[in-house]
C-alpha positions in Angstrom: 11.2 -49.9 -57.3 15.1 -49.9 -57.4 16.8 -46.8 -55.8 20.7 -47.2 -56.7 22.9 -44.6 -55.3 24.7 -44.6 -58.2 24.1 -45.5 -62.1 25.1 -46.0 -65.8 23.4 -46.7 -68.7 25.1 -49.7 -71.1 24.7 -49.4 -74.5 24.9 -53.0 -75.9 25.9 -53.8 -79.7 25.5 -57.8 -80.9 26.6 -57.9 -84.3 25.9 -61.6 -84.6 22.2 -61.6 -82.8 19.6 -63.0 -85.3 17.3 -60.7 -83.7 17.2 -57.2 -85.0 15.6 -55.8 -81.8 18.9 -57.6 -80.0 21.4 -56.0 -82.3 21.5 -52.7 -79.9 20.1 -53.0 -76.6 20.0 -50.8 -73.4 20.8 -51.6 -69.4 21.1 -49.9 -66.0 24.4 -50.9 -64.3 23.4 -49.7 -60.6 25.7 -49.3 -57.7 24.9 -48.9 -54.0 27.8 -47.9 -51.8 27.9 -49.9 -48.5 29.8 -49.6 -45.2 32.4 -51.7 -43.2 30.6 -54.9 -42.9 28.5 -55.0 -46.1 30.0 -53.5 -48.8 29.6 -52.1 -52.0 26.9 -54.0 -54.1 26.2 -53.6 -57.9 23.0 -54.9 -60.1 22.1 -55.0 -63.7 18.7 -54.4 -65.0 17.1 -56.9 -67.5 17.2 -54.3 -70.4 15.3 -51.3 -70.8 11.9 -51.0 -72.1 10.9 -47.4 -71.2 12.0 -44.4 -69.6 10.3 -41.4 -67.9 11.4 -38.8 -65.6 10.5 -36.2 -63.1 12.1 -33.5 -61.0 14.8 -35.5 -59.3 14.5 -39.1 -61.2 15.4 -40.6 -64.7 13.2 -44.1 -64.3 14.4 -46.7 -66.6 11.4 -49.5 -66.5 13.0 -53.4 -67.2 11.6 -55.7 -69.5 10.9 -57.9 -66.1 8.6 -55.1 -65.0 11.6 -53.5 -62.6 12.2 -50.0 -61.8 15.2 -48.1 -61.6 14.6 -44.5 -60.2 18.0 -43.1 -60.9 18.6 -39.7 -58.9 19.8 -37.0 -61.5 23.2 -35.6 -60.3 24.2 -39.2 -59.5 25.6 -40.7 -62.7 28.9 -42.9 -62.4 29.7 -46.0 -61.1 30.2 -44.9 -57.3 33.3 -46.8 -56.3 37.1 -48.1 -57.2 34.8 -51.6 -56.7 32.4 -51.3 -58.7 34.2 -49.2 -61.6 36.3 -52.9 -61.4 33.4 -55.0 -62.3 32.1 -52.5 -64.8 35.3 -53.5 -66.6 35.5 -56.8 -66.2 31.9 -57.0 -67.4 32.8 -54.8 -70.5 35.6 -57.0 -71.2 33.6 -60.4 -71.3 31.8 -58.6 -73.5 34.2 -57.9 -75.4 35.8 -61.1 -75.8 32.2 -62.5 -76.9 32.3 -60.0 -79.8 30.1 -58.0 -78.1 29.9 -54.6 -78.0 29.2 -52.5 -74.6 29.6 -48.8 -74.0 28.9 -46.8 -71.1 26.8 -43.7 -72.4 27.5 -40.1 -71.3 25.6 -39.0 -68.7 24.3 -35.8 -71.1 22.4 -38.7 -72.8 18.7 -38.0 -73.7 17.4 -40.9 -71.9 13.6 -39.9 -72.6 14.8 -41.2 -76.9 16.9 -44.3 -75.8 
C-alpha cells in the first residue's frame, strides 16, 4: 500500500488509441513532501482499476495490483516542485495529442 501525502487524480483522453477502453483512462499523481536532504518525491500509478473508500481514505487500486490510500482533506499537488512536474507532464501530453486533466477534488471517485 502507497500512502502519498498528497494527491490528484489525472483524467487521460487519447483520441488516436485503437483501444476503446484507452480512449479515457484514470491515474493517481502522488506527492510526498520531503525534508532538507531528501526532497520532495512524486509517483504515478499504473492506471486505475477500482476505487473504494472509508472514513479517512479514497483507495485508488492500480492495474499492477498497487494501492494508493489517499487521505481525504489532502488533495493537490503538495509543493511549487511537484506542481512543476505536474505541468511538464501535462504538457508532454499535450504535445503527443494527448489529453490530461487534473480532476476537481469534489470528484465522485467511487463512479470513475
Amino acid at each position: 500500500m502507497t500512502t502519498p501525502d498528497n494527491w490528484v487524480v489525472l483524467q487521460i483522453t487519447n483520441p488516436n488509441a485503437k483501444d476503446t477502453l484507452l480512449k479515457t483512462y484514470y491515474k493517481v499523481f502522488a506527492t510526498w513532501t520531503g525534508g532538507y536532504i531528501d526532497g520532495d518525491s512524486w509517483k504515478i500509478n499504473s492506471g486505475v482499476d477500482r476505487v473504494d473508500e472509508d472514513e479517512m481514505n479514497v483507495n485508488f487500486y492500480g492495474y499492477s495490483g498497487s494501492c494508493y490510500a489517499c487521505k481525504k482533506g489532502t488533495y493537490g499537488t503538495g509543493t511549487g516542485y511537484t506542481t512543476q512536474i505536474l505541468d511538464k507532464i501535462i504538457a508532454q501530453a499535450t504535445d503527443n495529442d494527448v489529453e490530461m486533466v487534473v480532476l476537481p477534488e469534489d470528484t465522485d471517485w467511487l463512479n470513475l
